[in-house]
Gaussian input, Z-matrix of N, CA and C with variables (Angstrom, degrees):
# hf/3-21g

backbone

0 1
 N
 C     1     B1
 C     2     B2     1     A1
 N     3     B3     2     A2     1     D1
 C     4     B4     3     A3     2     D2
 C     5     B5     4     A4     3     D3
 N     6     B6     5     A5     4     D4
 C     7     B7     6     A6     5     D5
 C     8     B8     7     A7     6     D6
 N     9     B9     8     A8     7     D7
 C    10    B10     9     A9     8     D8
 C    11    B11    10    A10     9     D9
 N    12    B12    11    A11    10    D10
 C    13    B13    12    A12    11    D11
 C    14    B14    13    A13    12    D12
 N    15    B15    14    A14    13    D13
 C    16    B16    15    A15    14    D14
 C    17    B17    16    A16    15    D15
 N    18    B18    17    A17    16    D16
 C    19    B19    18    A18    17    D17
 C    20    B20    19    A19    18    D18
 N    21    B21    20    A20    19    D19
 C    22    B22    21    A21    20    D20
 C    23    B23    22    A22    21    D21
 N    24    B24    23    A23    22    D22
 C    25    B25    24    A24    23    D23
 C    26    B26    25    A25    24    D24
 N    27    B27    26    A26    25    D25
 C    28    B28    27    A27    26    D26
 C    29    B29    28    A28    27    D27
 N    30    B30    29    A29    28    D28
 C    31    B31    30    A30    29    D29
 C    32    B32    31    A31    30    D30
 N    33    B33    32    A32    31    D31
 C    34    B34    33    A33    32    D32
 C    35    B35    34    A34    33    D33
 N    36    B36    35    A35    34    D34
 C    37    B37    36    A36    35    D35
 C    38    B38    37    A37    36    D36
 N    39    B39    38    A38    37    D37
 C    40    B40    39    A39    38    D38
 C    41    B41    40    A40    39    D39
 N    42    B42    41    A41    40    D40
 C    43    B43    42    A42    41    D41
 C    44    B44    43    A43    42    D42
 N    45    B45    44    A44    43    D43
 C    46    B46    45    A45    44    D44
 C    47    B47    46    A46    45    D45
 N    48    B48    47    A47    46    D46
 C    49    B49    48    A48    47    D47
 C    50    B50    49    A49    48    D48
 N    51    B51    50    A50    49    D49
 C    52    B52    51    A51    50    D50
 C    53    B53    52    A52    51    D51
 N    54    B54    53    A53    52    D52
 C    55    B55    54    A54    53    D53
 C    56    B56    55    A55    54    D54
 N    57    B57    56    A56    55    D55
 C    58    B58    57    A57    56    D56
 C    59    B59    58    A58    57    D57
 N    60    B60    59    A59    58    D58
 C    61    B61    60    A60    59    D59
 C    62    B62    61    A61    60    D60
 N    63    B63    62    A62    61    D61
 C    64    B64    63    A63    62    D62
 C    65    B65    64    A64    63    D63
 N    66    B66    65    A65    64    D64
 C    67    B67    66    A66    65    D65
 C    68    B68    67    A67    66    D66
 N    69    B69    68    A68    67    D67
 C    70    B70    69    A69    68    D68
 C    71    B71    70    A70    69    D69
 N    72    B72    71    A71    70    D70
 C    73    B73    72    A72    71    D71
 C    74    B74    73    A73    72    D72
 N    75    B75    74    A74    73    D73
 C    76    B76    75    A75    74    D74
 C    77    B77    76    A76    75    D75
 N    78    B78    77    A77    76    D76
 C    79    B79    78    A78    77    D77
 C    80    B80    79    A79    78    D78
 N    81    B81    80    A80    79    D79
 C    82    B82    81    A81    80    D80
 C    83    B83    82    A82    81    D81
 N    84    B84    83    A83    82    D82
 C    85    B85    84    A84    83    D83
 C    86    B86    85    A85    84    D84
 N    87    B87    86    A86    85    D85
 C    88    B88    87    A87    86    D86
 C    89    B89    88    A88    87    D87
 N    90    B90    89    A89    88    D88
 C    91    B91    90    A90    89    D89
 C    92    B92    91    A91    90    D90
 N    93    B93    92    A92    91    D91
 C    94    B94    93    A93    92    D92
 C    95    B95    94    A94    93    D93
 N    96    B96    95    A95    94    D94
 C    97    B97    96    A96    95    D95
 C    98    B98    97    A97    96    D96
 N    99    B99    98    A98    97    D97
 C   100   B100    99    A99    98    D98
 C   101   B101   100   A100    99    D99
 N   102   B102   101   A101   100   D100
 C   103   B103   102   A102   101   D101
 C   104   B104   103   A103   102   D102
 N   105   B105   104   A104   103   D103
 C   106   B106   105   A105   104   D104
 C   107   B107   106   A106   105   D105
 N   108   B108   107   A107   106   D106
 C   109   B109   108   A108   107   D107
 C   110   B110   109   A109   108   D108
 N   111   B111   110   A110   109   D109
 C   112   B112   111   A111   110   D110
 C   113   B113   112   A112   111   D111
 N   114   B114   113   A113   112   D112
 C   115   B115   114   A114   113   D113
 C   116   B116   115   A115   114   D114
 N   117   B117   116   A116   115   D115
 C   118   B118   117   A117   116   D116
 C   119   B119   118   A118   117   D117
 N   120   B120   119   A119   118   D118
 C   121   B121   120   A120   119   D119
 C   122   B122   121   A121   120   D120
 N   123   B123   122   A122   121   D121
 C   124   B124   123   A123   122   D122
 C   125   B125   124   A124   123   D123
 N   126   B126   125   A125   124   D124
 C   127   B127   126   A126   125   D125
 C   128   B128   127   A127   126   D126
 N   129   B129   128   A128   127   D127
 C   130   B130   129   A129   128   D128
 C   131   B131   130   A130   129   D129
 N   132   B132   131   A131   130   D130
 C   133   B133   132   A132   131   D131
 C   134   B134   133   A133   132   D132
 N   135   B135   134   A134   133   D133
 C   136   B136   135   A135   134   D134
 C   137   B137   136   A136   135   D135
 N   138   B138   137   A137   136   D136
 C   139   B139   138   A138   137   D137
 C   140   B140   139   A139   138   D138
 N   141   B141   140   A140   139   D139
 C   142   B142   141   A141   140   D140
 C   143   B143   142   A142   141   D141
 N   144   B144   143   A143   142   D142
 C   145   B145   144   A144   143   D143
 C   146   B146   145   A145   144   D144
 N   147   B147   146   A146   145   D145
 C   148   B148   147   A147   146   D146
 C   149   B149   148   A148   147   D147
 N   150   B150   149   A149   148   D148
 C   151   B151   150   A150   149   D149
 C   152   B152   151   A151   150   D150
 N   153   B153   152   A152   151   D151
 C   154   B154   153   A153   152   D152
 C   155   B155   154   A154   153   D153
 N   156   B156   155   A155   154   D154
 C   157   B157   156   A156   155   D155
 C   158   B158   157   A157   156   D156
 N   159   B159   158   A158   157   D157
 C   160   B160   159   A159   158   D158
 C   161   B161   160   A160   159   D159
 N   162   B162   161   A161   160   D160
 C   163   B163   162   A162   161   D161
 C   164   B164   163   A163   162   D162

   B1=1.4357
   B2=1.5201
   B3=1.4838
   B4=1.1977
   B5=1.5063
   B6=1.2315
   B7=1.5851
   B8=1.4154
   B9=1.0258
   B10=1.8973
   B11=1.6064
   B12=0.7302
   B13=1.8424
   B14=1.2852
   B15=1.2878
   B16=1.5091
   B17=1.3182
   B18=0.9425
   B19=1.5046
   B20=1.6040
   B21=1.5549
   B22=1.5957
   B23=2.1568
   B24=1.1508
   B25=1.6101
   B26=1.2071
   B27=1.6214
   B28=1.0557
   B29=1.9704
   B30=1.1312
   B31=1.2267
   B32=1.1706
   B33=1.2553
   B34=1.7889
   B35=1.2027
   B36=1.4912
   B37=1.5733
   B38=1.6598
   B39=0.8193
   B40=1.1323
   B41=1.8375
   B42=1.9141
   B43=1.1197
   B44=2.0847
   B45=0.9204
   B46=1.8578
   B47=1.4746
   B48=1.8559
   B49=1.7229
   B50=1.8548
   B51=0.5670
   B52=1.7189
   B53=1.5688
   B54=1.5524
   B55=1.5083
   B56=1.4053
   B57=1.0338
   B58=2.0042
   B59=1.6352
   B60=1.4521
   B61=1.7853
   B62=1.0607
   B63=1.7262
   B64=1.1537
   B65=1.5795
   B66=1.2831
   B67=1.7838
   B68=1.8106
   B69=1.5136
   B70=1.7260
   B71=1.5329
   B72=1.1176
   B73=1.6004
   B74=2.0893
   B75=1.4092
   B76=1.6263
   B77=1.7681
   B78=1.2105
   B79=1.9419
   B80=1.4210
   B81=1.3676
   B82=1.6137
   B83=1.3634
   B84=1.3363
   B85=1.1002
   B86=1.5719
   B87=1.2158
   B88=1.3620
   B89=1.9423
   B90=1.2734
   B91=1.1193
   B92=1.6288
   B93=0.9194
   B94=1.4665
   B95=2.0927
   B96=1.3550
   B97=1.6173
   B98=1.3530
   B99=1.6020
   B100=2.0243
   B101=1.5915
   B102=1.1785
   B103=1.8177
   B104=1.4658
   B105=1.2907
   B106=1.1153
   B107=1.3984
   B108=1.2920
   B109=1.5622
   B110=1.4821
   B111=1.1754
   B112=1.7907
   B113=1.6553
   B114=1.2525
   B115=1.5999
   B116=1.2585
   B117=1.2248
   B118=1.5231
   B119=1.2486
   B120=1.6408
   B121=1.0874
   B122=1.4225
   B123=1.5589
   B124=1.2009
   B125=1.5158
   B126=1.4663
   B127=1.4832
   B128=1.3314
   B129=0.9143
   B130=1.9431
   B131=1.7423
   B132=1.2659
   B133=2.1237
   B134=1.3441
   B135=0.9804
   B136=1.5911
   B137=1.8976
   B138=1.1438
   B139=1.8104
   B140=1.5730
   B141=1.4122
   B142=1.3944
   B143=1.6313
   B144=1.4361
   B145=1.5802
   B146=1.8033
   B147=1.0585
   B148=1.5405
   B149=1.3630
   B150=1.7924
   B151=1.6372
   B152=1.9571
   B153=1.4521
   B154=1.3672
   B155=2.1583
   B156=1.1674
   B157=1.0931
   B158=1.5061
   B159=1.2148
   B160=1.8906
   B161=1.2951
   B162=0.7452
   B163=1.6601
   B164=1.8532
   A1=111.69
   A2=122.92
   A3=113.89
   A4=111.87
   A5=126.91
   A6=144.31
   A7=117.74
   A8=130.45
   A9=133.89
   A10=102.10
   A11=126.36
   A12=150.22
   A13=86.28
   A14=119.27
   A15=123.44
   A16=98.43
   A17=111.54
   A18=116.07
   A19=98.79
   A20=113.42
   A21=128.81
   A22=78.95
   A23=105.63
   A24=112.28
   A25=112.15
   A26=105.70
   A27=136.50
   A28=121.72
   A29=120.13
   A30=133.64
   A31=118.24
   A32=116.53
   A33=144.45
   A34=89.81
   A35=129.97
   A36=124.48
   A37=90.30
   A38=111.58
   A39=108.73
   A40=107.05
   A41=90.04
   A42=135.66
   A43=105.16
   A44=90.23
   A45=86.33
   A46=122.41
   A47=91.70
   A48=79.01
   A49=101.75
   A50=139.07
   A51=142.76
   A52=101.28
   A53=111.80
   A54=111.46
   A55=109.77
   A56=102.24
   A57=114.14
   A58=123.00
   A59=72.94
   A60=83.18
   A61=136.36
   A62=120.02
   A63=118.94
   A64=113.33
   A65=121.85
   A66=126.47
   A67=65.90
   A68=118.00
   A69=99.23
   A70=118.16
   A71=132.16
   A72=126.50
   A73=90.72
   A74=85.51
   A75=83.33
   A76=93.39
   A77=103.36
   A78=128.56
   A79=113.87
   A80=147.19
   A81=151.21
   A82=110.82
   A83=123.09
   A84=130.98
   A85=104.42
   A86=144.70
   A87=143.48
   A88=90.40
   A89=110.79
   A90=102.29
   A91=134.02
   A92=100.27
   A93=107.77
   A94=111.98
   A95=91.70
   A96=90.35
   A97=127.91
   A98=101.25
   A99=104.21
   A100=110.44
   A101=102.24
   A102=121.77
   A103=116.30
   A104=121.21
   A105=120.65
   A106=120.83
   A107=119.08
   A108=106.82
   A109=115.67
   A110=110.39
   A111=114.56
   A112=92.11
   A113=116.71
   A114=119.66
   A115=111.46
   A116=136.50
   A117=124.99
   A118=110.44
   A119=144.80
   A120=130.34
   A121=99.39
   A122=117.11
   A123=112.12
   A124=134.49
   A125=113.99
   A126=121.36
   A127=112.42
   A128=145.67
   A129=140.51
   A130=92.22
   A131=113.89
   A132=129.90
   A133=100.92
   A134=133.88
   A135=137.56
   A136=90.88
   A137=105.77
   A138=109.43
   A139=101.56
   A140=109.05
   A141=108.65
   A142=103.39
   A143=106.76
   A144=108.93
   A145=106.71
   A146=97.31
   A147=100.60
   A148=91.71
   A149=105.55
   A150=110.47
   A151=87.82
   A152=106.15
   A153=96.74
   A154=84.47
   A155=119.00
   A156=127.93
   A157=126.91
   A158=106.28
   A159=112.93
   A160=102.85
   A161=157.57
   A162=158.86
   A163=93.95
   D1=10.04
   D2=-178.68
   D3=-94.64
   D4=19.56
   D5=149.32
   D6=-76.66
   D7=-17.46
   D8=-178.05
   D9=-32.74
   D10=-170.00
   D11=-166.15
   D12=-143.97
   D13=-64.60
   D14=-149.85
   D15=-131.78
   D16=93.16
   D17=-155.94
   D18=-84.98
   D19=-48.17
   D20=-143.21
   D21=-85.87
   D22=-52.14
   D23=176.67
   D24=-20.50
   D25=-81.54
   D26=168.77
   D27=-29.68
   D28=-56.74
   D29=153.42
   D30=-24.78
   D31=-69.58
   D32=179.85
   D33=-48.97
   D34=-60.28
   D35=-146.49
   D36=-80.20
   D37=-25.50
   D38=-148.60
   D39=-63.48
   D40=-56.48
   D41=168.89
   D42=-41.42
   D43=-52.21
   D44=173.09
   D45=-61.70
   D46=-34.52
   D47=-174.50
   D48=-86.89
   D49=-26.46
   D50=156.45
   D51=-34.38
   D52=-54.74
   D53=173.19
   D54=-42.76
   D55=-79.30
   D56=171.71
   D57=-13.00
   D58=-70.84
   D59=174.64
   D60=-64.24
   D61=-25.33
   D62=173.68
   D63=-99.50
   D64=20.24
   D65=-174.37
   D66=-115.53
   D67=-89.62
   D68=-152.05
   D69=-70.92
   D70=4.73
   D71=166.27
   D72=77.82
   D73=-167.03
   D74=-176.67
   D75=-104.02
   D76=-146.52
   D77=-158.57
   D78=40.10
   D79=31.46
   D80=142.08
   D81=-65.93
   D82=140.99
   D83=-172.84
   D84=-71.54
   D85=-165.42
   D86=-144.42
   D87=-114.47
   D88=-41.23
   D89=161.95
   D90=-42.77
   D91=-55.31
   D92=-168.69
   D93=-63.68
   D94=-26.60
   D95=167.66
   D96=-92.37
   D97=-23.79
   D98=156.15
   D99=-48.06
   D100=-57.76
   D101=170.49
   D102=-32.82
   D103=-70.56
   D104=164.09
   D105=-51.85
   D106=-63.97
   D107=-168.65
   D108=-68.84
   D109=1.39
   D110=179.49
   D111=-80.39
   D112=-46.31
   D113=-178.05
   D114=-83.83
   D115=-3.44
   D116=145.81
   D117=-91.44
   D118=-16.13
   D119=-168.70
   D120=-81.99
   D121=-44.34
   D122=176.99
   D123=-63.77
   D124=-32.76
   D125=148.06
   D126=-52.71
   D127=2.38
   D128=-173.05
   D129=-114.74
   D130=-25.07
   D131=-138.70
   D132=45.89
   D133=76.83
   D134=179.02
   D135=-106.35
   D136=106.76
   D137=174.90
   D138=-40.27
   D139=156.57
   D140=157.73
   D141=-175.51
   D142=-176.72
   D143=-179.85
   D144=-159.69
   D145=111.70
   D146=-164.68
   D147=-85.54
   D148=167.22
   D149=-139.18
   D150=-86.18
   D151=-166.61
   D152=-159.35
   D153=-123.65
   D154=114.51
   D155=-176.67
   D156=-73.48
   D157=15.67
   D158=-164.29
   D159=-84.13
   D160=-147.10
   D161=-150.73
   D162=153.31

């Protein structure tokens, strides 16, 4: 990992989804962890753009 761009970024993000995972454990549907990490990313202000669901 000592190649990153954004190394310290990267960390953070990283670091949230570890948050996630270890507050809800696993078996939630895929939803429920977009969910969460949208509400920790935004508590951190970590930019983001969740994917676009239209078909």
């Amino acid at each position: 990992m000592n190649n990153l761009i954004y190394k310290d970024e990267s960390y953070q993000i990283i670091g949230k989804c570890m948050e996630v995972h270890n507050n809800l454990g696993a078996g939630f549907l895929e939803i429920v962890y977009k969910d969460a990490l949208e509400y920790e990313f935004k508590k951190a202000n970590i930019p983001y753009e969740r994917e676009n669901n239209t078909l």
